[in-house]
C-alpha positions as CSV (number, residue, x, y, z in Angstrom):
1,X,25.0,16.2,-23.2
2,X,25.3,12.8,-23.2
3,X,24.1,12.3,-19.1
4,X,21.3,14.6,-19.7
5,X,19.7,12.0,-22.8
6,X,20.6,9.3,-20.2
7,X,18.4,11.3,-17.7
8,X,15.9,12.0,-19.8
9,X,15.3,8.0,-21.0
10,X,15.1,7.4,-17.3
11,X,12.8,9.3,-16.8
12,X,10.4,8.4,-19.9
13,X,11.0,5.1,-19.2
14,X,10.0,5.5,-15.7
15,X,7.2,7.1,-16.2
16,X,5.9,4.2,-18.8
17,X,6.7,1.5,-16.7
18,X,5.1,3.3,-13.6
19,X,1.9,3.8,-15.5
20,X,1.5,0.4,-16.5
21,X,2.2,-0.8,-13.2
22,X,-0.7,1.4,-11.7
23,X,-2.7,0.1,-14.5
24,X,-2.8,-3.3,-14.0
25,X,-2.5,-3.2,-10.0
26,X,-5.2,-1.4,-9.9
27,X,-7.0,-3.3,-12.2
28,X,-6.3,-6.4,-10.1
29,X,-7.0,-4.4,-7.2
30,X,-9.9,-2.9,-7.8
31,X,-12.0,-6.7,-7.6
32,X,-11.3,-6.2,-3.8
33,X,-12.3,-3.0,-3.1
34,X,-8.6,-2.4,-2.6
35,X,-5.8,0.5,-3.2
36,X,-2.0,-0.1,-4.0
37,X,-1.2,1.5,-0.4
38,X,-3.6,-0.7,1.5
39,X,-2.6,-3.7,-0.3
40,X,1.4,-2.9,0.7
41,X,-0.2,-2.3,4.4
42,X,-2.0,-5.8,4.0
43,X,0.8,-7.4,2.6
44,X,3.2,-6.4,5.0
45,X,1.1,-7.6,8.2
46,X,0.7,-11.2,6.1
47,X,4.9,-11.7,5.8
48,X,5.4,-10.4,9.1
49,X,5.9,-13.2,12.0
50,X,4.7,-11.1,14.5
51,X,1.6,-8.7,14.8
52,X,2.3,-4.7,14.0
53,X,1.4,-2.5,15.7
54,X,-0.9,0.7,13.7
55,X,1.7,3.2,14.9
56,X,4.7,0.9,13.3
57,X,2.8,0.7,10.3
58,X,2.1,4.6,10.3
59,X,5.8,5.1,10.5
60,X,6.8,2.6,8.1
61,X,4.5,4.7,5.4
62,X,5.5,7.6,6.8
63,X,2.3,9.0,7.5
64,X,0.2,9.3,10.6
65,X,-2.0,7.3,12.5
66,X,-5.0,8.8,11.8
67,X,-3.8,8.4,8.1
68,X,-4.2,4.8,8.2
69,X,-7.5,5.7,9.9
70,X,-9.1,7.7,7.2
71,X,-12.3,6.2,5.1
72,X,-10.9,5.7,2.2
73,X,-12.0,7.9,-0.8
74,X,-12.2,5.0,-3.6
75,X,-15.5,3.4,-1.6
76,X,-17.8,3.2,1.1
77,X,-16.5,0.0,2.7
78,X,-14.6,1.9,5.6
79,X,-11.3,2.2,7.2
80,X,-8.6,0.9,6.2
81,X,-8.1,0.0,10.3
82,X,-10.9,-1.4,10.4
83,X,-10.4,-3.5,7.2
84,X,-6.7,-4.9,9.0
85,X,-7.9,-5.3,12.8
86,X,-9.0,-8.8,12.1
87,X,-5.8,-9.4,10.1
88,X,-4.0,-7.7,13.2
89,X,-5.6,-10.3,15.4
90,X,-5.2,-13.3,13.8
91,X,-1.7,-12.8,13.8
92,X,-1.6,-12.7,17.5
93,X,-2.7,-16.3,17.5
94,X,0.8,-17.3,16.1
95,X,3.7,-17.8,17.8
């Protein structure tokens, strides 16, 4: 009984923590046109020494290509590739 109240706190306490997460990031977020998953894709370009390629990132968010391709649904700004290929490129003028 006892590892199924343990669960069960987990879990509550999961879900309220992950809730207020989404809240403010997206909150936060939202002033730059941006989603949580594009801002993990952005973020991981900027602490990376050397340029990624789309595919790597594709399989590092286990989704496809054409995934990271897709207009996003939150606003009419674009792709989210197009939105990184000058990230992309200016990481090629490091070293």
């Amino acid at each position: 009984m006892a590892t199924v109240d343990a669960l069960d706190m987990f879990l509550t306490d999961y879900a309220n923590i992950s809730r207020y997460l989404n809240t403010r990031l997206n909150s936060l977020l939202a002033t730059q046109h941006l989603t949580f998953d594009a801002f993990l894709i952005m973020h991981e370009i900027g602490q990376n020494p050397r340029p990624l390629l789309l595919m790597e990132i594709a399989h590092q968010h286990h989704v496809s290509r054409s995934a990271i391709s897709r207009p996003e649904s939150s606003s009419n700004i674009g792709t989210l590739s197009n939105r990184l290929t000058p990230l992309i490129a200016a990481k090629k003028d490091f070293p």
